[in-house]
TORBA-326445 format. One record per residue (C-alpha): residue in three letters; residue number from 1; x, z, y. Coordinates in Angstrom, 2 decimals, padded with zeros to 5 digits. Each point is the difference from the previous one (the first is absolute). Layout:
<atoms>
{residu:ALA, num:NUM, c1:X, c3:Z, c2:Y}
...
</atoms>
This chain:
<atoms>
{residu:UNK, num:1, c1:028.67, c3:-000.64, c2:-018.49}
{residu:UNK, num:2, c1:-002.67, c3:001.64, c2:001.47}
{residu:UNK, num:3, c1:-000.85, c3:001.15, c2:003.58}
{residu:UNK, num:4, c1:000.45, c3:003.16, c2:002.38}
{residu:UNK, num:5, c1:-003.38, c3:001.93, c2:000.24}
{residu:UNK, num:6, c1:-000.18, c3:001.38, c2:003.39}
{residu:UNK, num:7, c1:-003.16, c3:002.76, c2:001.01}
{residu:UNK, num:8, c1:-001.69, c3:-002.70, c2:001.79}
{residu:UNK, num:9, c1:000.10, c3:-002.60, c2:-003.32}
{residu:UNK, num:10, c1:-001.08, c3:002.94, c2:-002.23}
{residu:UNK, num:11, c1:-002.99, c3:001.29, c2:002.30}
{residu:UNK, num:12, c1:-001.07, c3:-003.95, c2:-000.02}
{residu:UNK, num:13, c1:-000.02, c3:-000.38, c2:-003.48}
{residu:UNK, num:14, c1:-001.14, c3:003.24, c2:-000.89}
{residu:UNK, num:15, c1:-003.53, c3:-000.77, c2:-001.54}
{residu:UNK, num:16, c1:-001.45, c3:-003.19, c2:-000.15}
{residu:UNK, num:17, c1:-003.19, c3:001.71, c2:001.42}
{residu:UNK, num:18, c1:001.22, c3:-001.21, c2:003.13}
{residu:UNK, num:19, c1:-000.61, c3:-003.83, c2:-000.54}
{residu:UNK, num:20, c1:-003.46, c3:000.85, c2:-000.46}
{residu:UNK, num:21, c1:-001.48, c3:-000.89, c2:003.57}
{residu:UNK, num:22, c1:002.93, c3:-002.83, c2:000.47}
{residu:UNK, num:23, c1:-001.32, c3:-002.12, c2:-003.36}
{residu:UNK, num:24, c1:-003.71, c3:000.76, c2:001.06}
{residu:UNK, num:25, c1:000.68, c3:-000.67, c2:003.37}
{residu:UNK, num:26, c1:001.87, c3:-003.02, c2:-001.83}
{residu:UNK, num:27, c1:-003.13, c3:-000.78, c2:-001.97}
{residu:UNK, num:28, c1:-002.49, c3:000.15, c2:002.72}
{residu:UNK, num:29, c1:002.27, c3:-002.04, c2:002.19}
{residu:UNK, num:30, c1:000.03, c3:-002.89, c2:-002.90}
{residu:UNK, num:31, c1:-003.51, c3:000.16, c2:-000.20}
{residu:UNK, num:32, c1:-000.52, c3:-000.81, c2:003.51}
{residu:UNK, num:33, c1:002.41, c3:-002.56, c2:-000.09}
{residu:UNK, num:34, c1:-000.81, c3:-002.44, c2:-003.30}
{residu:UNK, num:35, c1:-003.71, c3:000.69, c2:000.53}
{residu:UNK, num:36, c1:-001.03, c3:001.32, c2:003.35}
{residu:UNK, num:37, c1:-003.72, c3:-001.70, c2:-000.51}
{residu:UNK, num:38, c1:-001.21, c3:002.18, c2:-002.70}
{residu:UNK, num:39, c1:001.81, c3:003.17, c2:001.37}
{residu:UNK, num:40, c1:-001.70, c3:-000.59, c2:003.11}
{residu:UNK, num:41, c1:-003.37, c3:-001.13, c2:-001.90}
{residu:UNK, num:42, c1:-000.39, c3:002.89, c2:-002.19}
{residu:UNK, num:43, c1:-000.02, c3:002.35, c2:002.69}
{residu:UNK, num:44, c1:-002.38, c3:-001.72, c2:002.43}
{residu:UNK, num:45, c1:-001.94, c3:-001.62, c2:-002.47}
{residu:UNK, num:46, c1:000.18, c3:-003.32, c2:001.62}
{residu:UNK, num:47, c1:002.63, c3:-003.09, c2:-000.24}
{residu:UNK, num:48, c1:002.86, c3:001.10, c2:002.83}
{residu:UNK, num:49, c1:000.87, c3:-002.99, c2:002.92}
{residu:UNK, num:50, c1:003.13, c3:-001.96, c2:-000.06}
{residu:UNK, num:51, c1:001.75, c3:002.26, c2:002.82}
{residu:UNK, num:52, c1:-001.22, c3:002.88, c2:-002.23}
{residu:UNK, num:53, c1:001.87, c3:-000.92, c2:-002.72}
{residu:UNK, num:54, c1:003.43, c3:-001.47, c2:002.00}
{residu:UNK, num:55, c1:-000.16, c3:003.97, c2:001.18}
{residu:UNK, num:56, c1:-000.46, c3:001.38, c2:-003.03}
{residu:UNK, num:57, c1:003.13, c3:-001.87, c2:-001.23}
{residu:UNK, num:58, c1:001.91, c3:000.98, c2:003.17}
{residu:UNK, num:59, c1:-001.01, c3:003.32, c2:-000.60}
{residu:UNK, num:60, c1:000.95, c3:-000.33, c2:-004.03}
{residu:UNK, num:61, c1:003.63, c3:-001.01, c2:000.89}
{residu:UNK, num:62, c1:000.37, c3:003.19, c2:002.46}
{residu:UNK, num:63, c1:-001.02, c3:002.31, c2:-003.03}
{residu:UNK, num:64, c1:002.43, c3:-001.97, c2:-002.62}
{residu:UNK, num:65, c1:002.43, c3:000.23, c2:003.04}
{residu:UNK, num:66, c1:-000.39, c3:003.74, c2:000.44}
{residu:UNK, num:67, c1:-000.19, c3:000.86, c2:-003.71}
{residu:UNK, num:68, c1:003.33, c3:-001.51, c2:-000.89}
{residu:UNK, num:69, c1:001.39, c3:001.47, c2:002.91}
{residu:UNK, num:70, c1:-001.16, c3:003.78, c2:-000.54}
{residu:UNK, num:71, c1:000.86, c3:-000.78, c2:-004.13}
{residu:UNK, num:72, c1:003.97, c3:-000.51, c2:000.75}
{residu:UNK, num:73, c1:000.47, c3:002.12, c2:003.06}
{residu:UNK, num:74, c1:-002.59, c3:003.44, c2:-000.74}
{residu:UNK, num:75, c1:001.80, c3:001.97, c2:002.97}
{residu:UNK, num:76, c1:-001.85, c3:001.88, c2:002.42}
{residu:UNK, num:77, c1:000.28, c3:-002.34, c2:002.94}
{residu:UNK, num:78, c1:-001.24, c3:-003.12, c2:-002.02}
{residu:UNK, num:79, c1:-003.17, c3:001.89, c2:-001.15}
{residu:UNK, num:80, c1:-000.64, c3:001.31, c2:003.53}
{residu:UNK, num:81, c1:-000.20, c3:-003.58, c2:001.37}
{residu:UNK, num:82, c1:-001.55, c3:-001.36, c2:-003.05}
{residu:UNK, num:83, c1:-002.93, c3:003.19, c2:001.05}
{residu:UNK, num:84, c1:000.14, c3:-001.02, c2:003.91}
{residu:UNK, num:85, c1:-000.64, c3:-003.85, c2:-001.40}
{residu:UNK, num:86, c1:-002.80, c3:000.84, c2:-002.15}
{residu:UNK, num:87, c1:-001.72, c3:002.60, c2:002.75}
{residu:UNK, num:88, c1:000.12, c3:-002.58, c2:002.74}
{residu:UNK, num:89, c1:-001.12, c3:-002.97, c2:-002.13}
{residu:UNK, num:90, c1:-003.81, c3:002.71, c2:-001.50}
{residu:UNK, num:91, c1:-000.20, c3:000.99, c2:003.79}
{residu:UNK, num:92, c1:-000.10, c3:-003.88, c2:000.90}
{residu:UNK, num:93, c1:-002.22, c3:-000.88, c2:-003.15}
{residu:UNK, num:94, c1:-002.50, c3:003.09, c2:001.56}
{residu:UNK, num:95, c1:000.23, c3:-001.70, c2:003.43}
{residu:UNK, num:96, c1:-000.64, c3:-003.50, c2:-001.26}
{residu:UNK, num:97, c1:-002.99, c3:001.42, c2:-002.04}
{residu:UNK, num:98, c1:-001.46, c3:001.07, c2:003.30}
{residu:UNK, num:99, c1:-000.61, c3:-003.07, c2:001.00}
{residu:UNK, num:100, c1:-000.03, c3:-002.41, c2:-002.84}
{residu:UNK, num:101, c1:-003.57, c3:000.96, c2:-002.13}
{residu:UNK, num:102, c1:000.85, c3:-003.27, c2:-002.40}
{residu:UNK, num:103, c1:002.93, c3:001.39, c2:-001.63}
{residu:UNK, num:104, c1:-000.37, c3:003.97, c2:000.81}
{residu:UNK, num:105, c1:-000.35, c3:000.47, c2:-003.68}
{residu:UNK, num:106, c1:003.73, c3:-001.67, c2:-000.65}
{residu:UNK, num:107, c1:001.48, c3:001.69, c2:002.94}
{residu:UNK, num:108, c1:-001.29, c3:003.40, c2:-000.48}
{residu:UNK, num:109, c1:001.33, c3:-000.48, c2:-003.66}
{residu:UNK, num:110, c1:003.55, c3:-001.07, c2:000.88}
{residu:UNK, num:111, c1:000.07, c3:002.32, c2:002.24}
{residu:UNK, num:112, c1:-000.46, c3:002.85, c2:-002.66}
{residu:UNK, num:113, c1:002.14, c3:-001.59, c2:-001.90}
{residu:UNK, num:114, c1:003.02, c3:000.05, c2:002.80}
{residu:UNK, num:115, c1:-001.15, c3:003.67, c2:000.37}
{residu:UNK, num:116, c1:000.26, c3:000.68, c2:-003.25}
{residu:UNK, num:117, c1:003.36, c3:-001.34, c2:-000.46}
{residu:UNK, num:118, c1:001.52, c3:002.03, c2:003.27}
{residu:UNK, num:119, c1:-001.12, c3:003.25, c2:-001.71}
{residu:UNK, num:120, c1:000.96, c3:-000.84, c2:-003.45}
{residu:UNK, num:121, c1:003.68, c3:-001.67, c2:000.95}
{residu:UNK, num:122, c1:001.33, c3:002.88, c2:001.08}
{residu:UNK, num:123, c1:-001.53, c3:002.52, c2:-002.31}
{residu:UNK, num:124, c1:001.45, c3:-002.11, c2:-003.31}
{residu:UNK, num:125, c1:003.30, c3:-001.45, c2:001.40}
{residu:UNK, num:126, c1:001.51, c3:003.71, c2:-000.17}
{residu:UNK, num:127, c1:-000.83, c3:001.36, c2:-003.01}
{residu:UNK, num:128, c1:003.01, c3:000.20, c2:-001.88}
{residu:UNK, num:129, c1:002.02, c3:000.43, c2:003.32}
{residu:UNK, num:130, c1:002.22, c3:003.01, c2:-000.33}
{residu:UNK, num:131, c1:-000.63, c3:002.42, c2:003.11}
{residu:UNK, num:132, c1:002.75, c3:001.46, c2:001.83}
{residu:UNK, num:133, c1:000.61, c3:003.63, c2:001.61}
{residu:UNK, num:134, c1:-001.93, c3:001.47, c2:003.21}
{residu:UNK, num:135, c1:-002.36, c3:-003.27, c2:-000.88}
{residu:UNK, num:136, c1:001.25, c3:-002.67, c2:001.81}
{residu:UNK, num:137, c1:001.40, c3:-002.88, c2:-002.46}
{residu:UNK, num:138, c1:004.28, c3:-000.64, c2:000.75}
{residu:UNK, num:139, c1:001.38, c3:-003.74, c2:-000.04}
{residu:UNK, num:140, c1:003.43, c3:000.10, c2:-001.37}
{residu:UNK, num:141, c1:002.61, c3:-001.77, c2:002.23}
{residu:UNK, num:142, c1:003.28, c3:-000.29, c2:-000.77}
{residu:UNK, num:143, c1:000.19, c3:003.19, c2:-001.61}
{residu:UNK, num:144, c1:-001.45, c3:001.84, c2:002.99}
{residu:UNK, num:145, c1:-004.09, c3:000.46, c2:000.27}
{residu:UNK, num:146, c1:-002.32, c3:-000.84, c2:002.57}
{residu:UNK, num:147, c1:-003.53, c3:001.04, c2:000.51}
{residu:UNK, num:148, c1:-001.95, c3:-003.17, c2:-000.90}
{residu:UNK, num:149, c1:-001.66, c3:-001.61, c2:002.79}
{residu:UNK, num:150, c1:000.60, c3:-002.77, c2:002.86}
{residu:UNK, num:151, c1:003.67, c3:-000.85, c2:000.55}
{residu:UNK, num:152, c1:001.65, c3:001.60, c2:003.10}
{residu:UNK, num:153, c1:-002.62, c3:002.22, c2:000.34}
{residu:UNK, num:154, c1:-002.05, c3:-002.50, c2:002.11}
{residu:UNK, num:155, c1:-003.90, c3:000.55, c2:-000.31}
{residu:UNK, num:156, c1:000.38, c3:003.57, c2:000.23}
</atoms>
């Protein structure tokens, strides 16, 4: 038997382009978290501290975290939080660069990196994703459609 393809299945499996930033977001976040010492080390040149690395690892499990999360559910809303997440998480590595000078060099790089991913998530994870008249995307619903957005129509 197989299964019922709705517009919102096909637009997420339209083109496996779309994993891209999810697996490297995926990779990085594996990185940090089986060997946070020489991600940490090859950036600043120097061996990282033991609260260093517990962060890193922390910080590893957030990316795995938000990677499989924007993987299975690609819609708009997901990758809009996943974008607030990473923006708020550079502008926090660019604060704590201010004032830490021993590990500027890690923060200013994960902090490009977070950047990086908040322009790049939203940019790949709709390729593929069919576009609908008068340019606003419709969310079926029970046969009727709806402009996609918040439920009830709160945050507008």
């Amino acid at each position: 038997m197989g299964h019922v393809v709705t517009g919102t299945t096909a637009s997420a499996t339209a083109s496996p382009l779309r994993l891209l930033v999810p697996l490297a977001r995926a990779g990085y976040g594996t990185a940090l978290l089986i060997a946070p010492g020489p991600m940490i080390g090859v950036v600043t040149g120097q061996p990282p501290s033991r609260r260093a690395r517990q962060v890193a690892r922390i910080l590893g499990v957030r990316h795995l975290t938000q990677a499989a999360i924007t993987a299975f559910n690609p819609g708009p809303e997901v990758v809009a939080l996943g974008v607030i997440v990473d923006l708020l998480h550079a502008a926090s590595m660019f604060a704590f660069a201010a004032v830490v000078p021993e590990l500027r060099t890690a923060e200013l790089a994960d902090a490009l990196a977070a950047t990086a991913l908040a322009v790049a998530e939203p940019t790949v994870s709709s390729v593929g994703r069919p576009k609908a008249l008068g340019g606003r995307p419709q969310i079926e619903d029970g046969g009727a459609a709806r402009p996609s957005g918040p439920p009830l129509g709160c945050w507008r």
